[in-house]
C-alpha positions as CSV (number, residue, x, y, z in Angstrom):
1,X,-35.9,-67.2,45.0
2,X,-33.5,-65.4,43.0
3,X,-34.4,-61.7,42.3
4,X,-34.3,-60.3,39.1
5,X,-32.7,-56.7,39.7
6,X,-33.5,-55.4,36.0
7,X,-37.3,-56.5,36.0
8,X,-37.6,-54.6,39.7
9,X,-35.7,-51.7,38.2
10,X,-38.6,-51.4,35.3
11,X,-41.3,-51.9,37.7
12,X,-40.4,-48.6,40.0
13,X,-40.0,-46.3,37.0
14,X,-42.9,-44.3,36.1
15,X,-43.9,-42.5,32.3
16,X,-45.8,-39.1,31.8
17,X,-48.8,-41.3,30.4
18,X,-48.5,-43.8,33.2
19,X,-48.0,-46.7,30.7
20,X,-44.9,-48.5,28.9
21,X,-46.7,-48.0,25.5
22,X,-45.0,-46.0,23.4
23,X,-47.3,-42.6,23.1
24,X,-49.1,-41.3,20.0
25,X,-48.0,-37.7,18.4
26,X,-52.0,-36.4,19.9
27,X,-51.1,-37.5,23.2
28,X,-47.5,-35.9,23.3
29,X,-49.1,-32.2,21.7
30,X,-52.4,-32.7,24.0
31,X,-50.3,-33.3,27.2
32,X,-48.3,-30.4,26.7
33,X,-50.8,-28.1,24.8
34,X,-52.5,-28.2,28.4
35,X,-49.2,-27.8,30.1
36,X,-48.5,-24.6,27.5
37,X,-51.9,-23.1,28.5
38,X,-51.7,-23.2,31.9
39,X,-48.5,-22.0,32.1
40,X,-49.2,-18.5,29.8
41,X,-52.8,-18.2,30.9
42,X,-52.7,-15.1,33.6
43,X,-53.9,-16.7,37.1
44,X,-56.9,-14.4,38.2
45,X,-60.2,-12.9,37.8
46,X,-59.1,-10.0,36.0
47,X,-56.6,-10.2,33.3
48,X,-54.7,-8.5,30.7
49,X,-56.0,-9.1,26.8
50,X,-53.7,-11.0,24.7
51,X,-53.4,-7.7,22.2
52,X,-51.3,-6.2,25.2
53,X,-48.0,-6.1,23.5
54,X,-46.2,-3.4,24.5
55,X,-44.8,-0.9,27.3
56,X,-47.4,1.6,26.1
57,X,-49.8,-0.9,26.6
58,X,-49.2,-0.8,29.8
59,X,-49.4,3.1,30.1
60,X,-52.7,3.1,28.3
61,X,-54.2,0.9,30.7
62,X,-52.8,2.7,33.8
63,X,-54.8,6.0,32.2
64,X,-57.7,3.7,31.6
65,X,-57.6,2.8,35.3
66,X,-57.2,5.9,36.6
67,X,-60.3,7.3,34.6
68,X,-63.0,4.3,35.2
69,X,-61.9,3.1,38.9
70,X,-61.2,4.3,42.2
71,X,-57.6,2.6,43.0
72,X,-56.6,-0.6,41.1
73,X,-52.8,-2.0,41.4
74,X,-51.5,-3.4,38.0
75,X,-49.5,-7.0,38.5
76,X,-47.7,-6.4,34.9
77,X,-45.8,-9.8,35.2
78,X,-48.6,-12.0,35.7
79,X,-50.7,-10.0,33.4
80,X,-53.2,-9.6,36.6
81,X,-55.2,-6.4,37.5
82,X,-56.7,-5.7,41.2
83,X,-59.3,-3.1,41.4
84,X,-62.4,-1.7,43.2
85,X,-65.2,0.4,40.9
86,X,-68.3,-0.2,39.1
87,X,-67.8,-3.8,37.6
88,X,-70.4,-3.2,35.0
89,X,-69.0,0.1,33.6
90,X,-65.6,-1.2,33.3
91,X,-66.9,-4.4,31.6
92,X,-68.3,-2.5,29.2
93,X,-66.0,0.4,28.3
94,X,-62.4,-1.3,29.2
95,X,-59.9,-1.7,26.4
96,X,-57.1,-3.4,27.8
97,X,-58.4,-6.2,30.1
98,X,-59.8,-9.3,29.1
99,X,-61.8,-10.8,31.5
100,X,-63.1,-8.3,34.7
101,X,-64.3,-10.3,38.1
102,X,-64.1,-13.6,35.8
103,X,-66.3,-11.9,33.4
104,X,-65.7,-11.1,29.4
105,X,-65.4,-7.6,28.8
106,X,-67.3,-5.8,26.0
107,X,-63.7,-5.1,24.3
108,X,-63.0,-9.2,24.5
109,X,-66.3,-10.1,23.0
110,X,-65.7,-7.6,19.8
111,X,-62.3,-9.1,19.5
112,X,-63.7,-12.8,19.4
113,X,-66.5,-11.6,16.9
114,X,-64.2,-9.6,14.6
115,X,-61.0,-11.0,15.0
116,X,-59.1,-7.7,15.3
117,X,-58.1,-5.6,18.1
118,X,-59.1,-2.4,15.9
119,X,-61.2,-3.3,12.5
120,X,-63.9,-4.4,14.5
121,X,-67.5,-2.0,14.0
122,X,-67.0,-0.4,10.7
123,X,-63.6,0.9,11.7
124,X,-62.2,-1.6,8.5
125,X,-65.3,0.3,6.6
126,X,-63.1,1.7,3.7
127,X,-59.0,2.0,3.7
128,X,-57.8,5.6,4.9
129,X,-54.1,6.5,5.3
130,X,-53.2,7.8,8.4
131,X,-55.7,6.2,10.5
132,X,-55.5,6.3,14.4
133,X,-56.3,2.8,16.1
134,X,-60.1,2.7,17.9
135,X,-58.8,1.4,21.3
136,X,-56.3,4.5,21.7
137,X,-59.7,6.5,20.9
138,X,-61.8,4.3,23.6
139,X,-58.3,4.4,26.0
140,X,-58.7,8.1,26.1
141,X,-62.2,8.8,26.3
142,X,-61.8,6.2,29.6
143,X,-59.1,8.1,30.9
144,X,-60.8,11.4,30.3
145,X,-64.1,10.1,32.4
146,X,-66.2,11.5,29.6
147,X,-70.2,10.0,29.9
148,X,-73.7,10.4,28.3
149,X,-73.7,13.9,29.4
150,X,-69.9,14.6,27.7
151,X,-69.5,15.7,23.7
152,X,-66.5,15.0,22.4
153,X,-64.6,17.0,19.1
154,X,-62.2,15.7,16.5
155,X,-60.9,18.5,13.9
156,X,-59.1,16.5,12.1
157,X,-61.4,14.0,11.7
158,X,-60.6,11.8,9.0
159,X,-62.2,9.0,8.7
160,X,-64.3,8.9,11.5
161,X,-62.1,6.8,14.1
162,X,-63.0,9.3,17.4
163,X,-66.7,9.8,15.9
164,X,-67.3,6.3,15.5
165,X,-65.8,5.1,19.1
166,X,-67.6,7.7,20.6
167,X,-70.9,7.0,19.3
168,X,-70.3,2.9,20.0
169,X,-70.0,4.3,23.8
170,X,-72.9,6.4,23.5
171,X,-71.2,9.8,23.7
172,X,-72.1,12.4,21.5
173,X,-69.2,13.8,19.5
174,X,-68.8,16.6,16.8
175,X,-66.6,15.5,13.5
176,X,-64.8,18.2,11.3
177,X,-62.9,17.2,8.4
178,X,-61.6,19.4,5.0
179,X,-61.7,16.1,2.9
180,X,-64.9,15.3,1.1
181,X,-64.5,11.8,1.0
182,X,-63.4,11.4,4.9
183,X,-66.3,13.4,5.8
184,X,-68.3,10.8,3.8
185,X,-66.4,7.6,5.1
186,X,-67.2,9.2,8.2
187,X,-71.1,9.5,7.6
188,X,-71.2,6.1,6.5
189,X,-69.9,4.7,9.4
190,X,-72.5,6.6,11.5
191,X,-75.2,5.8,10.0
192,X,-74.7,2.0,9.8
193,X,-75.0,2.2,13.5
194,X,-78.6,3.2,13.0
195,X,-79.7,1.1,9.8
196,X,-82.5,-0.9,9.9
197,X,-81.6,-4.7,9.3
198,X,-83.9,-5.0,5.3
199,X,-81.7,-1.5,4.3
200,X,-78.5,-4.4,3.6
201,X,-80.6,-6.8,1.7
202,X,-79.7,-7.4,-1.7
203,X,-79.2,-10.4,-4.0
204,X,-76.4,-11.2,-6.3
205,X,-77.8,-10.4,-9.1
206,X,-79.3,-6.4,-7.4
207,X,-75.6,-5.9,-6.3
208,X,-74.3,-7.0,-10.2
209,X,-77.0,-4.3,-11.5
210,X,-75.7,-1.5,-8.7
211,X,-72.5,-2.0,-10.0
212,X,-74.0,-1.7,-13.9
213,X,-75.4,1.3,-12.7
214,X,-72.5,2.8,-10.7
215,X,-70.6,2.3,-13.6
216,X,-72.5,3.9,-16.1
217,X,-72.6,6.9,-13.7
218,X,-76.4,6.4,-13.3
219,X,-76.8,5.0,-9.9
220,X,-79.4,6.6,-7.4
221,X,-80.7,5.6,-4.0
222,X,-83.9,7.1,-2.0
223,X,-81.4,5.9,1.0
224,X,-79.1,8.0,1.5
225,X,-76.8,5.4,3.4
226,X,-77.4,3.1,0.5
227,X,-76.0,5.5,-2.2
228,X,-73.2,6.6,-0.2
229,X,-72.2,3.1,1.1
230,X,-72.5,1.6,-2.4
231,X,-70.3,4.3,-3.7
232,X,-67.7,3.7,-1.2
233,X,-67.6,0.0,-2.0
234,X,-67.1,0.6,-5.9
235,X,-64.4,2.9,-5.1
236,X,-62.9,0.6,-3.1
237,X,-63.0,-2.1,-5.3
238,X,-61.8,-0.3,-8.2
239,X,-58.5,0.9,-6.7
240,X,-57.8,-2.3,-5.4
241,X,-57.8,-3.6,-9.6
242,X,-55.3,-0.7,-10.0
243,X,-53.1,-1.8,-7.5
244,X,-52.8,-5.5,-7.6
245,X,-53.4,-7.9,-10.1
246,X,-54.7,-10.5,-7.2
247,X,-57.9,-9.9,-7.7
248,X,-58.1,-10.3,-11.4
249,X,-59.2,-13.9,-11.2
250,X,-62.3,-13.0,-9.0
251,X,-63.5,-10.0,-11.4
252,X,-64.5,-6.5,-10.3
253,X,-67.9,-7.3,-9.6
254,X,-67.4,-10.3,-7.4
255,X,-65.0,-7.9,-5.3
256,X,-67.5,-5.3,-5.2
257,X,-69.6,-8.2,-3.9
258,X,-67.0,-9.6,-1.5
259,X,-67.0,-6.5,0.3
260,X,-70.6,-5.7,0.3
261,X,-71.0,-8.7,2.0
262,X,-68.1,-7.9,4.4
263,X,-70.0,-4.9,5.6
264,X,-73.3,-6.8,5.9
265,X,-71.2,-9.1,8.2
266,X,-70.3,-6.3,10.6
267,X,-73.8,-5.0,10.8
268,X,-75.2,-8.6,12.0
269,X,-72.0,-8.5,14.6
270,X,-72.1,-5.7,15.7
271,X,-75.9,-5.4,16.7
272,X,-75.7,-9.1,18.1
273,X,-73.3,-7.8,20.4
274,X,-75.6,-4.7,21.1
275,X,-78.5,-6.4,22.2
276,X,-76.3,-8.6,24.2
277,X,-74.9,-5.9,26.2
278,X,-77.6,-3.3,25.9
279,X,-75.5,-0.9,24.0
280,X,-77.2,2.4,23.4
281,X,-74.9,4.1,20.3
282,X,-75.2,7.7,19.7
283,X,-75.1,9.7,16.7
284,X,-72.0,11.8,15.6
285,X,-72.3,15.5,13.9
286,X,-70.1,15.6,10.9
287,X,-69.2,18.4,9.3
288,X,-67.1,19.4,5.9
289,X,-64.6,22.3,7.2
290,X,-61.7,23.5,8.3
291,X,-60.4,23.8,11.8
292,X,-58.5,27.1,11.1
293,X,-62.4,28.7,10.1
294,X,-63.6,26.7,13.8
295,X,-64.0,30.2,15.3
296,X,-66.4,31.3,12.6
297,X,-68.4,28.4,13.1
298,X,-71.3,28.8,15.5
299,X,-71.9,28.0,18.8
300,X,-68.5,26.1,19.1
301,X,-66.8,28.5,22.1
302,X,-66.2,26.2,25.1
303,X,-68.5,23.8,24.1
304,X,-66.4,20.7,24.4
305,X,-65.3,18.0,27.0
306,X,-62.5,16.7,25.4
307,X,-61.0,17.1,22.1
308,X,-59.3,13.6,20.9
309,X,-57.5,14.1,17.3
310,X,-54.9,13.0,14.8
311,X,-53.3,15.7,12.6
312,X,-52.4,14.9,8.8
313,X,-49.4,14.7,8.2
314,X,-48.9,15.9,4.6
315,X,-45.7,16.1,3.8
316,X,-44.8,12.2,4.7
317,X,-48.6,10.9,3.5
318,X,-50.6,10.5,0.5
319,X,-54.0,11.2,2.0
320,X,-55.3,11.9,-1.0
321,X,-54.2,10.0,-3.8
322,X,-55.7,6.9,-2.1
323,X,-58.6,8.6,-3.2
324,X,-58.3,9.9,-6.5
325,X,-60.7,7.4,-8.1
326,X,-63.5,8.8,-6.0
327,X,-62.7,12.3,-6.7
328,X,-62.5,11.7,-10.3
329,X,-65.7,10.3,-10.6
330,X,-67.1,12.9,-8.7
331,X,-65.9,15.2,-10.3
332,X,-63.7,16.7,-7.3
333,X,-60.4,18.7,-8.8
334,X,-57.8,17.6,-6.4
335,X,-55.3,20.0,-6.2
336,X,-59.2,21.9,-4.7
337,X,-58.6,19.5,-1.8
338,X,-54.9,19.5,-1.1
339,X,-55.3,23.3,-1.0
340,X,-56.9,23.0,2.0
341,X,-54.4,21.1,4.3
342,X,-52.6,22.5,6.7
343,X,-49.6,24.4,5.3
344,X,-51.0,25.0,2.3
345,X,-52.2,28.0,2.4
346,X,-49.4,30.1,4.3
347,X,-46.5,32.2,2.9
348,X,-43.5,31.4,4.4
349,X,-42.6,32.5,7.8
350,X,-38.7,33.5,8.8
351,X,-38.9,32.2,12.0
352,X,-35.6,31.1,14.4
353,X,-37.1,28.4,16.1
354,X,-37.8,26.3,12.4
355,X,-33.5,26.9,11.7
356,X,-33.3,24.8,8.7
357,X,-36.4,22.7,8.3
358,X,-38.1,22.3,4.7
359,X,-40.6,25.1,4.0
360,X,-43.8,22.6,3.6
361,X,-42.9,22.0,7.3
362,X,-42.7,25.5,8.4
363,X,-45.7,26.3,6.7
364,X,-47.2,23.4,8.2
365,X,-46.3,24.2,11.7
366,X,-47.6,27.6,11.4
367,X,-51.2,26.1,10.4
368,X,-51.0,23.9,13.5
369,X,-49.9,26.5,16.2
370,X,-53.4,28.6,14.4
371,X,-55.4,24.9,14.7
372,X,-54.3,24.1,18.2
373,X,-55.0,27.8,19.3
374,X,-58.5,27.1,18.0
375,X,-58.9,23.7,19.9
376,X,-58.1,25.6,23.0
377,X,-61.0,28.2,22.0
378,X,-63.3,25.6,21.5
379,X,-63.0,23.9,24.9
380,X,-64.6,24.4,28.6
381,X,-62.4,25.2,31.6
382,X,-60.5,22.4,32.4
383,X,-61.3,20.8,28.7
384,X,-59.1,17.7,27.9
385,X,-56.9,17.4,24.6
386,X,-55.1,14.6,23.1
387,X,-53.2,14.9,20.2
388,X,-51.8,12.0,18.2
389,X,-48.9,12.9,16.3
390,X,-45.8,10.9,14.9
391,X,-42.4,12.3,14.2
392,X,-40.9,11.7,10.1
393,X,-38.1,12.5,7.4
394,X,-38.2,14.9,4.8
395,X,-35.7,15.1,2.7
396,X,-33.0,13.1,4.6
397,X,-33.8,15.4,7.6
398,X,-35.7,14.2,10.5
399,X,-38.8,16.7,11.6
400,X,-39.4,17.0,15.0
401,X,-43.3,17.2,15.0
402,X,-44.2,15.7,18.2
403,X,-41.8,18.3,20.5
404,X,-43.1,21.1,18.2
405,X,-46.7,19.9,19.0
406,X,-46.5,20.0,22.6
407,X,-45.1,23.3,22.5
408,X,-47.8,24.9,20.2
409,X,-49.6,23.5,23.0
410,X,-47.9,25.2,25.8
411,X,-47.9,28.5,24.1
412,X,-51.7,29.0,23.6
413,X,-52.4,27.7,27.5
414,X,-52.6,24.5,27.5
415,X,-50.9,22.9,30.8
416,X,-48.8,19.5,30.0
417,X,-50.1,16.5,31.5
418,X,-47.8,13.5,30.2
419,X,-47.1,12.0,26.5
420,X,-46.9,8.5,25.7
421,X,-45.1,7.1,22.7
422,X,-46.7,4.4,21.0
423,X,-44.6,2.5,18.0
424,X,-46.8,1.0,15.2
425,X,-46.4,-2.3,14.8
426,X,-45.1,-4.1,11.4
427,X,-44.2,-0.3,10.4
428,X,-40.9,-1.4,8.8
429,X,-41.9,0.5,5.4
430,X,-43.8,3.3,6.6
431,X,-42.8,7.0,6.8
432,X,-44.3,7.8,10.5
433,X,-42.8,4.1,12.9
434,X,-44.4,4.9,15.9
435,X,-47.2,7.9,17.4
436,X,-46.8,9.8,20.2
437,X,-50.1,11.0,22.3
438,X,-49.8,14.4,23.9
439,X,-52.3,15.0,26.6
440,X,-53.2,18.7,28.4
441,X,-55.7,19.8,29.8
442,X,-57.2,23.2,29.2
């Protein structure tokens, strides 16, 4: 019999679907969708979490290491971590792995439910320039090894950012801020923590008549949460109308809704995931003042762990004309507040080490040298301190903030540990492109 060479030719050769039908589009993506997967997925039990972008990433999980384990080796190419320490600690207090032993940290499982690496909690509660991200906050206390038994201070307080991580770990922490609207973002966020579930029920139609009332300047609350909170949110949504026109379509009060709502959805999140992992949150003192006045304030002396904070940075931010609707309706002058930030209150200072930098600078330096001198005050033998700070320009002239920082830090007695510089990401427009953390120790 004669062979057919072409027919025996077809029959050896072999297809990725193991057929001579022509494949669909699904089968193609699914085949290599698992292909894809396999191929970026890190190959062990304890891996890197896919918001690990960065070589300060790296660095911040190296000092979260060296704080919660007892020797760990980092495998930074295949995104792989090897360690020995308490499993359940590190699952829930680590911010840069994703799994630990197989096993979905804490960190992962607020990621999944918020969809954020930092708005998650009530971090997102209310817009606030200048804010420092939560998981540098949660890197740090790691890598300090503070506990139940620690108490944390921010001086520059903000927000809320250190307060609020702190008390999501269950570490009590002390909050100062000049600002009377931080102070009460701040609040806010602290006592959500502790609502009771009925406090955030309310219809369409009760939320349409807080707004009536809020806007006639007659709403009241016996909750003190509720009132503040429901301030917060008209505020919010007002200054969003005088921004952008987007919203016009939706109206005022279905914004004000919206993000009600919003806010609801972080309580039920955030308490499903602390009755899934036992969390035990702890309340935050806040306080309205001034770190400059800290060593008036009683019973502060040496009475912290750790000191985690974020200066303002004044002269390249608007802190607070973000918030002038609030003040307005408060009836808070502002130039009352802007007196009060550093390097506002100073004369000028001839000194030779500023040269030729803006006066608002110099002045401001000389408030910080004051406030760091007071952190160091304020902290036990062999206290910890991180300070975030990001370099800017002024005037066409670049202002060396972070270098001055660490020596303001030097000269009151601090001893240098290490500084990591960590670039903010998308910061194309704004004035301060990256943050650079400044760790001593006391």
């Amino acid at each position: 019999m004669k062979k057919n060479r072409k027919t025996d030719m077809i029959k050896e050769q072999t297809t990725m679907f193991g057929t001579y039908e022509f494949p669909t589009t699904e089968e193609i993506i699914d085949v290599y969708s698992k292909e894809f997967e396999s191929y970026v997925t890190p190959k062990g039990d304890t891996t890197f979490g896919f918001w690990m972008q960065t070589l300060a990433d790296l660095e911040l999980l190296n000092l979260e290491l060296n704080g919660l384990t007892n020797n760990y080796s980092i495998d930074s190419i295949n995104r792989t971590v090897k360690l020995n320490g308490s499993i359940k600690e590190l699952k829930l207090r680590i911010a840069h792995l994703e799994k630990v032993k197989g096993e979905k940290t804490l960190y992962t499982d607020l990621m999944d439910k918020f969809g954020d690496t930092n708005a998650y909690a009530f971090h997102n509660l209310y817009p606030y320039k200048g804010k420092f991200y939560p998981r540098i906050a949660r890197t740090l206390i790691n890598a300090f090894e503070l506990n139940e038994n620690s108490i944390i201070l921010d001086p520059f307080n903000g927000s809320g950012t250190a307060t609020h991580e702190a008390s999501l770990m269950g570490i009590e922490s002390v909050g100062i801020d000049i600002t009377p609207i931080g102070t009460t973002i701040a609040e806010v966020k602290n006592e959500l923590l502790f609502a009771k579930e009925n406090a955030l029920k309310f219809s369409i139609s009760d939320l349409q008549k807080v707004f009536d009332l809020i806007e006639k300047k007659k709403w009241k609350h016996q909750n003190s949460l509720i009132h503040k909170l429901m301030l917060l949110i008209y505020f919010d949504t007002i200054d969003a109308f005088v921004r952008t026109t987007r919203y016009n379509r939706k109206g005022k009060v279905g914004l004000f809704i919206e993000k009600f709502n919003y806010i609801k959805n972080c309580y039920d999140k955030l308490i499903e995931i602390k009755n899934k992992f036992g969390l035990k949150f702890k309340k935050a003192e806040l306080i309205e003042g001034d770190v400059l006045k800290l060593k008036s304030m009683k019973n502060m002396e040496q009475k912290f762990d750790a000191v985690i904070t974020s200066p303002p940075y004044y002269f390249s931010i608007d802190y607070v004309g973000k918030d002038k609707i609030a003040y307005d309706y408060l009836g808070v002058k502002m130039p009352e507040v802007e007196g009060k930030y550093l390097g506002m209150k100073n004369e000028i200072t001839n000194h030779p080490m500023y040269k030729d930098l803006p006066v608002k600078v110099i002045k401001y330096y000389e408030d910080l040298k004051d406030a760091i001198e007071n952190i160091f005050w304020c902290l036990k033998p062999e206290g910890k301190c991180a300070i975030i700070v990001g370099d800017s320009t002024v005037s066409g002239k670049k202002i060396p903030t972070t270098i001055m920082t660490k020596k303001f830090c030097e000269e009151v007695g601090f001893k240098f540990e290490k500084l990591i510089f960590n670039p903010l990401l998308g910061a194309r427009n704004r004035a301060i492109r990256g943050e650079s953390i400044i760790i001593c120790h006391k």
